[in-house]
C-alpha positions as CSV (number, residue, x, y, z in Angstrom):
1,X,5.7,68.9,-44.7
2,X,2.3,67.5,-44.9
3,X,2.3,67.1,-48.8
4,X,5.5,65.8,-48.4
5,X,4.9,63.2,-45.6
6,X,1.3,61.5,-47.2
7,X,3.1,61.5,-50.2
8,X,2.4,57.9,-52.0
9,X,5.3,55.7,-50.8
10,X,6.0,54.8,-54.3
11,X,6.0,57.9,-55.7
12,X,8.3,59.3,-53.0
13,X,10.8,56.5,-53.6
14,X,10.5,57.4,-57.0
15,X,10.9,61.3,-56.5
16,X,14.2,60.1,-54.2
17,X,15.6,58.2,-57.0
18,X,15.6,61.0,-59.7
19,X,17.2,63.3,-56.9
20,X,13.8,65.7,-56.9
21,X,14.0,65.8,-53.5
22,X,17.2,64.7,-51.1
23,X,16.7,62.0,-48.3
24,X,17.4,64.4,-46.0
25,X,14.7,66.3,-46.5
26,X,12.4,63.7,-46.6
27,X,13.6,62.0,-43.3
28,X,13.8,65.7,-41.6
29,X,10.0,65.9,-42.6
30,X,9.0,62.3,-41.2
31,X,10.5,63.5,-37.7
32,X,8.9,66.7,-37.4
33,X,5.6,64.8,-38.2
34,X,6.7,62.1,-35.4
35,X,7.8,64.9,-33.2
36,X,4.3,66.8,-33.9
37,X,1.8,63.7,-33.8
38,X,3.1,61.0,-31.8
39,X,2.3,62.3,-28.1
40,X,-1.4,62.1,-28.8
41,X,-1.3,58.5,-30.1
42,X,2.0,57.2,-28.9
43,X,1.9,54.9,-31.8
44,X,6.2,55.1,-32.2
45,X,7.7,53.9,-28.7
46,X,11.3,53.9,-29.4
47,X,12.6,57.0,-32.1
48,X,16.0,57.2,-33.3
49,X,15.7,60.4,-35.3
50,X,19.6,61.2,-34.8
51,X,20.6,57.5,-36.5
52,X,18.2,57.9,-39.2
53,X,19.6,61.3,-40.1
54,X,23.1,60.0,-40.0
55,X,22.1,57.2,-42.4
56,X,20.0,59.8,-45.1
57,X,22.8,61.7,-45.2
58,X,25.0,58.6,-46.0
59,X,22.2,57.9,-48.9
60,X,22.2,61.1,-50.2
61,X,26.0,61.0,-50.7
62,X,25.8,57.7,-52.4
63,X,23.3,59.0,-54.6
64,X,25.7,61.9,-55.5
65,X,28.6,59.7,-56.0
66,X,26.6,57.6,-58.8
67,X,26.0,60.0,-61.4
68,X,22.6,58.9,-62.1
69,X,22.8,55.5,-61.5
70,X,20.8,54.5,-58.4
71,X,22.8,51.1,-57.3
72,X,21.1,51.7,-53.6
73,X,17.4,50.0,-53.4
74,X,13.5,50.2,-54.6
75,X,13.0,51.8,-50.9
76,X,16.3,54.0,-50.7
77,X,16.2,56.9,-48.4
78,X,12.0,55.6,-47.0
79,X,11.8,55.6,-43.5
80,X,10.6,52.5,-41.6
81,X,9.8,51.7,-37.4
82,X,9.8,48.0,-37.0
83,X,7.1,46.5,-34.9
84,X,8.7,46.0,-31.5
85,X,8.3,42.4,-31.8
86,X,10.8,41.8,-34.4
87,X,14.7,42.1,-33.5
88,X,16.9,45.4,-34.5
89,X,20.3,45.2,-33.9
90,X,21.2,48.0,-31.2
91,X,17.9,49.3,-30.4
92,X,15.8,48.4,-28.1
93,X,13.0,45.7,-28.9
94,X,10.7,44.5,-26.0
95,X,8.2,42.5,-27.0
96,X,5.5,44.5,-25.2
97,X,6.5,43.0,-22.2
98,X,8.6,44.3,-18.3
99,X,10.3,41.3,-19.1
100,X,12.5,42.7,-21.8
101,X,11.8,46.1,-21.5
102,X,15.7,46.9,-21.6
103,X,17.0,44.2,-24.1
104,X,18.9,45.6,-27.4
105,X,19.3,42.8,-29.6
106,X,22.6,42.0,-30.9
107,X,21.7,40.8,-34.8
108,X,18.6,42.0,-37.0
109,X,15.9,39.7,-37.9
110,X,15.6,38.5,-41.1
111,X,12.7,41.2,-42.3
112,X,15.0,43.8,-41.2
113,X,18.3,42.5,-43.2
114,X,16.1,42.6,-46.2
115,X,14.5,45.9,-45.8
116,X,17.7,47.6,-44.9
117,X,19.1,45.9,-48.1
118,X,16.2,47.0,-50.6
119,X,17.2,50.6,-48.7
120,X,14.9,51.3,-46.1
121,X,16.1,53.3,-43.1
122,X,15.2,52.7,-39.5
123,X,13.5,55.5,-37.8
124,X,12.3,53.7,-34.8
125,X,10.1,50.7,-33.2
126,X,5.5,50.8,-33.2
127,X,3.7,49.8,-30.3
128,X,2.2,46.2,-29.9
129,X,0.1,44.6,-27.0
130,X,2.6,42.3,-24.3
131,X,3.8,39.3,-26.9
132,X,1.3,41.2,-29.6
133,X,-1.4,39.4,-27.6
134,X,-5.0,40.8,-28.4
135,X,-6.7,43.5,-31.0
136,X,-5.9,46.3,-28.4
137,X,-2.8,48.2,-28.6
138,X,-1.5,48.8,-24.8
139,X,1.5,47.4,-22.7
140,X,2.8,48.3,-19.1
141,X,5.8,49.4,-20.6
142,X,5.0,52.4,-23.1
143,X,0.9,52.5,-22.2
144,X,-1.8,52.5,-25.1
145,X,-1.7,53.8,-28.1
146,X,-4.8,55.5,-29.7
147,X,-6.8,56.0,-32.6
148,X,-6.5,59.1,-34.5
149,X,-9.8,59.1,-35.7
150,X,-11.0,59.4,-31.9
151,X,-8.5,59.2,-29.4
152,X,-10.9,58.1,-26.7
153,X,-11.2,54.6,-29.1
154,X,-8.8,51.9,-29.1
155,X,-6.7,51.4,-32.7
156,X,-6.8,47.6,-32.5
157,X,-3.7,45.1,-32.9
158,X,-1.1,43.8,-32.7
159,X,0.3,45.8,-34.8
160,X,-1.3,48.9,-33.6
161,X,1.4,51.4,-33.7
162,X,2.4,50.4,-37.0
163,X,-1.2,51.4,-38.4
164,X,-1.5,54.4,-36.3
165,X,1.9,55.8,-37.9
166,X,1.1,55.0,-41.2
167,X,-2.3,56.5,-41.1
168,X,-1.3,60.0,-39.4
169,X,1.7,60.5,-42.1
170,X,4.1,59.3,-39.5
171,X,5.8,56.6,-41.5
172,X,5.2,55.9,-45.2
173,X,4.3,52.4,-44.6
174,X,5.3,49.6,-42.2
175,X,5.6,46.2,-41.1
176,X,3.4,43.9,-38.9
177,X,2.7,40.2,-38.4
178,X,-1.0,38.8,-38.3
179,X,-1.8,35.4,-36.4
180,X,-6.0,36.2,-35.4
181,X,-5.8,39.3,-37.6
182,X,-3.3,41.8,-36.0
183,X,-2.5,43.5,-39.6
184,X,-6.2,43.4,-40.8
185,X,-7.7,44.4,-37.4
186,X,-5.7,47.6,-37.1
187,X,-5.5,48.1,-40.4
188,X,-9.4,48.0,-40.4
189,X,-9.7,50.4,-37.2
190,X,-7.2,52.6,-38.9
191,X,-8.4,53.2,-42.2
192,X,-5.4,51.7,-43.9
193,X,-4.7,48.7,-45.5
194,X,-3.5,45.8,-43.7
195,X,-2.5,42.5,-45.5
196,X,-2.2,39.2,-44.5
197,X,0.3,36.7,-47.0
198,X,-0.2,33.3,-47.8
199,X,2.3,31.2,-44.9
200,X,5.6,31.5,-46.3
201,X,5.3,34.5,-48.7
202,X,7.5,36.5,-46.0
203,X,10.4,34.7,-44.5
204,X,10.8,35.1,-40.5
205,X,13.5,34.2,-38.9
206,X,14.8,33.2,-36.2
207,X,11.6,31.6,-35.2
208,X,11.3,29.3,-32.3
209,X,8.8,26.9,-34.5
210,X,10.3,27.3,-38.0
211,X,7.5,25.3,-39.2
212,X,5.0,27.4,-38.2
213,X,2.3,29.0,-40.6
214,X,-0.5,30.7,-38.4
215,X,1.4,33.6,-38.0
216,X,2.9,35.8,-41.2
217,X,4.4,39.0,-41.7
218,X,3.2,41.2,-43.6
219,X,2.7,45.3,-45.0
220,X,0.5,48.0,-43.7
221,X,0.1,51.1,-45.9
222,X,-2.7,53.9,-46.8
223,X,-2.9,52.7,-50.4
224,X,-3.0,49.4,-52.0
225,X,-0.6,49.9,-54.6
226,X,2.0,50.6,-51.2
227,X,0.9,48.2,-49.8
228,X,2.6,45.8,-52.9
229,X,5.2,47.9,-53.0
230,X,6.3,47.4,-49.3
231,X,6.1,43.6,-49.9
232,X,7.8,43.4,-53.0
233,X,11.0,43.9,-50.6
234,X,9.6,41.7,-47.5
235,X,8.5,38.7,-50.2
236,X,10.8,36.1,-51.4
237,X,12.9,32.9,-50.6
238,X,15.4,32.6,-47.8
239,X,17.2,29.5,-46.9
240,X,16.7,30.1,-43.4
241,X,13.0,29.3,-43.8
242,X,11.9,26.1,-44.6
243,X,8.3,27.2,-45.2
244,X,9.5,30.1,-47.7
245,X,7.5,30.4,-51.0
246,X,10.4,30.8,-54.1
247,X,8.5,33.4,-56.1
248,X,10.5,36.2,-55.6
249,X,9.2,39.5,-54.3
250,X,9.5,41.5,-57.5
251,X,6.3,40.1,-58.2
252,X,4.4,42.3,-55.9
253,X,6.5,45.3,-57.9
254,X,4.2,44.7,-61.2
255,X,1.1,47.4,-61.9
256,X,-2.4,46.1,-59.7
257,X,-4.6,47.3,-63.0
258,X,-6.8,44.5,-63.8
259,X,-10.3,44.2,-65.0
260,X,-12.9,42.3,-62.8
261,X,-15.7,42.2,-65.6
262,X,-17.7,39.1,-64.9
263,X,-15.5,38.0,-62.2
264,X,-17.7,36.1,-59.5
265,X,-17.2,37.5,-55.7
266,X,-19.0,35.6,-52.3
267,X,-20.4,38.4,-50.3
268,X,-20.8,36.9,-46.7
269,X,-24.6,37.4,-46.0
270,X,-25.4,39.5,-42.5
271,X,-28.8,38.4,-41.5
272,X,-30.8,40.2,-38.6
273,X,-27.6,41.5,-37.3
274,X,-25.1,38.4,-37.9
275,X,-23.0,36.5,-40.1
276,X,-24.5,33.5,-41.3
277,X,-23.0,30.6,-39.9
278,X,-23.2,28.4,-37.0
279,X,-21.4,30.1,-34.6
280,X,-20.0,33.5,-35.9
281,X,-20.6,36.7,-34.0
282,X,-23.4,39.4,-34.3
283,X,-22.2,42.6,-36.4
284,X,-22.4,45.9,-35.2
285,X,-25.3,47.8,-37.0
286,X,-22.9,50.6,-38.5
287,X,-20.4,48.1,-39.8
288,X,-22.8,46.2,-41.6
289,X,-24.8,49.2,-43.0
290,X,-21.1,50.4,-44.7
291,X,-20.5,46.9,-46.1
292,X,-23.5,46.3,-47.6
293,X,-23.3,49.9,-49.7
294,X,-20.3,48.3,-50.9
295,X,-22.2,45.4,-52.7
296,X,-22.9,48.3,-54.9
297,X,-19.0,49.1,-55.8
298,X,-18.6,45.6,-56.4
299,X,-21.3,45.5,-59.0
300,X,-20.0,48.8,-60.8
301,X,-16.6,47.2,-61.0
302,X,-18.9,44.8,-63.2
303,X,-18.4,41.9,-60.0
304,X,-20.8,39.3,-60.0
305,X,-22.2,39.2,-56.6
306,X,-23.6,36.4,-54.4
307,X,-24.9,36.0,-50.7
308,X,-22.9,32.4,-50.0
309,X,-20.0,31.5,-47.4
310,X,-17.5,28.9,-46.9
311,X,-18.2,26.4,-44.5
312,X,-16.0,26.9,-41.4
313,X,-17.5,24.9,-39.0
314,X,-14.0,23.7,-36.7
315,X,-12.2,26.9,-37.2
316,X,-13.0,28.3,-33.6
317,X,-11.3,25.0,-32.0
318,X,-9.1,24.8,-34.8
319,X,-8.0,28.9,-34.2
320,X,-7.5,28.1,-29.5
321,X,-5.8,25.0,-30.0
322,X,-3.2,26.0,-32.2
323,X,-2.7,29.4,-30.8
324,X,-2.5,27.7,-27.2
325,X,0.4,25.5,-28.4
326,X,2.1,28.3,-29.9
327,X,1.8,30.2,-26.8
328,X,3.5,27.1,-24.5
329,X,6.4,26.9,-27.6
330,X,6.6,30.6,-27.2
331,X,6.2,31.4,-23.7
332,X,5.8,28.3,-22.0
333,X,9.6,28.4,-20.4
334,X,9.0,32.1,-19.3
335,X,5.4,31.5,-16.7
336,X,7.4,29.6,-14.3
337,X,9.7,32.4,-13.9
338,X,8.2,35.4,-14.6
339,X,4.1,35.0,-14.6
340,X,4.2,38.1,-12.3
341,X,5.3,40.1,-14.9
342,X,2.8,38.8,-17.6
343,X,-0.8,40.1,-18.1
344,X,-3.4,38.0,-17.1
345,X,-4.9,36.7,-21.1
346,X,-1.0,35.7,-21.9
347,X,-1.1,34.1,-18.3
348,X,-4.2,31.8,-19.6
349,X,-3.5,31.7,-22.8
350,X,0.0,29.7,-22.2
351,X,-2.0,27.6,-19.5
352,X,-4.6,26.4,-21.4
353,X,-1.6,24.9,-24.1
354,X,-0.4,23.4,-21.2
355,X,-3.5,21.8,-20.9
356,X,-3.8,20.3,-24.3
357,X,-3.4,16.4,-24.8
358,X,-2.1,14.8,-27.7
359,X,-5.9,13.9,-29.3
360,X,-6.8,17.3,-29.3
361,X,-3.8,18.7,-30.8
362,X,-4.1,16.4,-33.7
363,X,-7.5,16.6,-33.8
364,X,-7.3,20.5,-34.5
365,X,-4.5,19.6,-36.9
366,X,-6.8,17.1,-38.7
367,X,-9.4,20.0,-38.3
368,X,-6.8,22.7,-40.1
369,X,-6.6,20.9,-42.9
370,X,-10.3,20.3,-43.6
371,X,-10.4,23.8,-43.3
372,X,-8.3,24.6,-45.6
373,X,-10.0,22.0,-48.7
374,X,-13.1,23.5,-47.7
375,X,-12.1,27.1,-48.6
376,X,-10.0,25.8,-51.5
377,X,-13.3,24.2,-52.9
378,X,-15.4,27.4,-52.2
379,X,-12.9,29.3,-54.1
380,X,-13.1,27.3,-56.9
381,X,-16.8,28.7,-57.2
382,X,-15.6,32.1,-56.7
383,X,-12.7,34.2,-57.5
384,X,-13.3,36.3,-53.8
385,X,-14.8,36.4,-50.5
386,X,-15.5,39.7,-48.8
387,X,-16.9,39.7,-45.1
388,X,-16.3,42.2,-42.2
389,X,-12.7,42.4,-40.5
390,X,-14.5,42.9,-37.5
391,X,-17.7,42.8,-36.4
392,X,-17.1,46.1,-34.2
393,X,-15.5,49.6,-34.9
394,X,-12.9,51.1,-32.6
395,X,-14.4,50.8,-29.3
396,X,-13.0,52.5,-26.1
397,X,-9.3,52.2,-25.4
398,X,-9.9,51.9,-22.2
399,X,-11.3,48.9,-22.6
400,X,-9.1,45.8,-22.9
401,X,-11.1,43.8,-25.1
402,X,-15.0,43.2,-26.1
403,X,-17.0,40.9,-24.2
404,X,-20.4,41.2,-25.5
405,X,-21.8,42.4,-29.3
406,X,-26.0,42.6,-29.4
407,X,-26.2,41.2,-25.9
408,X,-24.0,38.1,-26.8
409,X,-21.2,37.0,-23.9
410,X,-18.0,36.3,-25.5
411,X,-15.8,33.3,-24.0
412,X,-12.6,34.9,-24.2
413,X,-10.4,38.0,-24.9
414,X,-10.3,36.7,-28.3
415,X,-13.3,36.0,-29.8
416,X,-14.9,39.1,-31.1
417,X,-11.6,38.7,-33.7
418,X,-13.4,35.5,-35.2
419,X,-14.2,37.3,-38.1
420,X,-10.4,37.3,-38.7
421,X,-9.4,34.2,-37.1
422,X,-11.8,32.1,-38.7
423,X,-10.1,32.9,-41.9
424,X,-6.3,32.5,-40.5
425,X,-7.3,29.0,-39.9
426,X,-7.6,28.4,-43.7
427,X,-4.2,29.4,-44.7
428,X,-5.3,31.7,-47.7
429,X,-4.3,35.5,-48.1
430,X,-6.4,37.9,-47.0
431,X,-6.0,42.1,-46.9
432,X,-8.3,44.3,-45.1
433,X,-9.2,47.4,-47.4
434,X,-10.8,50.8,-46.5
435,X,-14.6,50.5,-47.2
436,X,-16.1,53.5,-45.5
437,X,-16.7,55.0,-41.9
438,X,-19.5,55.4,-39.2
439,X,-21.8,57.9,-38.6
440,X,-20.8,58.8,-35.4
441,X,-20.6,62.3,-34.5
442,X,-16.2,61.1,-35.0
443,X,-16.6,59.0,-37.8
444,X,-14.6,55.9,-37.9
445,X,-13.1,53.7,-40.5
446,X,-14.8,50.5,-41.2
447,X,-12.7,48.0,-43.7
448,X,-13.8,45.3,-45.9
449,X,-12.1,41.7,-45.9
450,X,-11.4,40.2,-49.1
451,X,-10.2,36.4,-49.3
452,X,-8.4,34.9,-52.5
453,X,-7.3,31.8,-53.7
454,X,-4.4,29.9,-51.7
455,X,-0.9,31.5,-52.9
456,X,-2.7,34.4,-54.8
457,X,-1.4,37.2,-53.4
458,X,-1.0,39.7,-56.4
459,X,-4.7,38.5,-57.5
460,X,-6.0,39.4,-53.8
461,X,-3.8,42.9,-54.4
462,X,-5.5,43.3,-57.6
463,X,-8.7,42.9,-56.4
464,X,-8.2,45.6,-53.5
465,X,-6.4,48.2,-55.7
466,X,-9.7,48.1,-57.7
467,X,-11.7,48.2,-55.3
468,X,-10.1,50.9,-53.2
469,X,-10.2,52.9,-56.5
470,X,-13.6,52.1,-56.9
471,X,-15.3,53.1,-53.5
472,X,-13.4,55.8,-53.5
473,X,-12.4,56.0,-49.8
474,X,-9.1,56.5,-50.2
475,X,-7.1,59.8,-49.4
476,X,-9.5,60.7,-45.9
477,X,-6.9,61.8,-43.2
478,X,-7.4,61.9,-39.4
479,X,-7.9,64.9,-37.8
480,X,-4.6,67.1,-37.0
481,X,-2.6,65.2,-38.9
């Protein structure tokens, strides 16, 4: 079952095509590892093994019935659990949150259409914070979820469960959305990969802002290579979106191999314990000691490398002020009603939107777009930018959120994320990548950001396949899994 289960997404797929192994078999396997993992990490909050049977069964006979021909999907007979923000038709999705803790949507949302299309069968819903709020995975209505690595340590977020699952062999690969880094973070705490799309790469709707760009959807896997593989069925156009990008996902199907001979990557200098900038956190010393051995992999890959970072001055009022708005367009209409049953950071989050004025707003708007040119223009000077995820590994799950790194008070239940955040602002894709782990006496996984070029998704997939391959990380599992 193990083999079986951490099998490479797309080689499983593959195997299901040619009929090497039957859909049943495969989704019989996934359970039992749901069935044998989840209760220590509670990473899959709603399981509908029972469903998913029915439907690999209904796959397998397809399959027979088409005498070689595989008219079904590039994910046929691959199980998937949806992150419980996004809408599945007849089971339950709750946002996180008391205040929907019973509602079973009526219709899919658009990610799910498309994945159930391309073949992908539903196995269940992951975990998120309440509204995906915060890098910590816990809710009052399933409770935290852990880390594998260490189950006393937290496995980030928003889209906690989906990493957790994906790393312990639970699911092949996943979904997730990312607004201040909630597929990197995770991803990063995980030791998986977690990528963030250029705005508009993966449709979402409905959407109560259709307009809106800081948040995207996006793929979590343990490779690279699944990680495309995933989003070559999330990617593509869709009418319903008026930010979509045409390109269609096939794309993302293509083979990452690429030479990076000569090919000029930023490294994000740490200096006496921080990042460089004017107001960017400290980094913890066993994160920066495992990113800076990975100056080295870049330079084997034949990388050239430089010390030098993007100006993001702005991005930190840029990041609250949007976010704030998007939390009164989200949840605005729900405080008056039900701030009782809302935790206390989505409680001031939402207020201080409320609080905005109309200068500020188009001040950070004006702000968002200098942003943006001034990463554009840095890019132009280099094909990449690599710089922590976070500036912390996994830190106890009891603990809501960080509030001090190297003696510094944070402001808010955000802000040890601006490593993340800061890069959100700028609109350009970004993937968090396996790099290496601790040396605690549990070691745990520290991941590597790397930035590319507005719209170049493959290249920044290209980039990590390589450099995944490269640092060798891959292929580590948690303990008992």
């Amino acid at each position: 079952m193990g083999d079986l289960v951490f099998q490479p997404a797309r080689k499983l797929a593959r195997l299901l095509r040619t009929r090497k192994v039957a859909t049943v078999e495969v989704m019989r396997a996934f359970i039992a590892q749901v069935e044998r993992v989840n209760p220590a990490v509670n990473a899959i909050v709603t399981f509908v093994p029972e469903q998913a049977l029915k439907e690999a069964k209904r796959v397998d006979a397809k399959r027979a019935r088409s005498k070689g021909a595989d008219p079904i999907g590039p994910l046929a007979g691959l199980p998937i659990a949806y992150k419980d923000m996004i809408a599945t038709a007849g089971i339950r999705t709750t946002q996180g949150s008391r205040i929907y803790k019973d509602t079973v949507p009526t219709v899919d949302h658009a990610l799910v259409e498309r994945l159930k299309a391309a073949g992908a069968i539903t196995l269940g819903k992951t975990n998120t914070p309440e509204f995906a709020a915060g890098s910590q995975t816990f809710n009052e209505v399933f409770g935290a979820t852990r880390n594998p690595w260490d189950l006393d340590k937290t496995c980030g977020g928003s889209s906690g469960g989906a990493a957790v699952a994906v790393a312990t062999g639970m699911l092949p690969f996943a979904d997730g959305s990312d607004l201040g880094g909630s597929l990197r973070n995770p991803g990063n705490f995980n030791g998986v990969v977690g990528f963030r799309p250029t705005p508009g790469r993966v449709p979402s709707y409905p959407a109560i802002d259709a307009w809106a760009t800081m948040s995207v959807l996006g793929p979590i896997a343990r490779t690279v290579d699944d990680a495309a593989f995933l989003l070559s069925a999330m990617a593509g156009p869709d009418p319903r979106s008026p930010i979509t990008i045409t390109e269609p996902g096939s794309v993302f199907a293509k083979p990452l191999a690429r030479d990076f001979r000569k090919v000029r990557v930023a490294f994000w200098p740490i200096e006496n314990g921080r990042l460089r900038a004017d107001d960017l956190l400290p980094v913890d010393p066993r994160v920066a000691a495992v990113l800076e051995r990975q100056k080295k992999t870049l330079r084997a890959m034949g990388c050239i490398v430089e010390e030098a970072a993007p100006d993001l001055s702005g991005a930190q009022e840029v990041f609250h002020v949007i976010r704030a708005l998007g939390y009164v367009q989200r949840l605005g209409p729900l405080l008056a009603k039900n701030r009782h049953l809302m935790k206390d950071t989505v409680v001031w989050n939402t207020e201080e939107g409320l609080k905005l004025d109309a200068t500020r707003i188009a001040a950070a708007m004006n702000g968002r777009g200098a942003l943006f040119h001034r990463m554009r223009q840095f890019l132009e000077r280099y094909d990449f930018l690599c710089l922590p995820v976070n500036p912390v590994p996994p830190f106890p799950v009891t603990q809501p959120y960080v509030t001090e790194i190297a003696g510094v008070k944070l402001a808010s239940y955000i802000d040890w994320m601006k490593t993340a955040y800061y890069i959100t602002t700028t609109s350009h894709p970004a993937i968090s990548v396996p790099a290496g782990f601790t040396d605690d006496a549990l070691p745990l996984p520290v991941g590597m950001q790397v930035v590319g070029r507005y719209r170049d998704d493959f290249g920044v997939l290209q980039f990590a396949h390589a450099f995944e391959q490269a640092a060798g990380v891959v292929g580590r599992r948690p303990p008992n899994c």
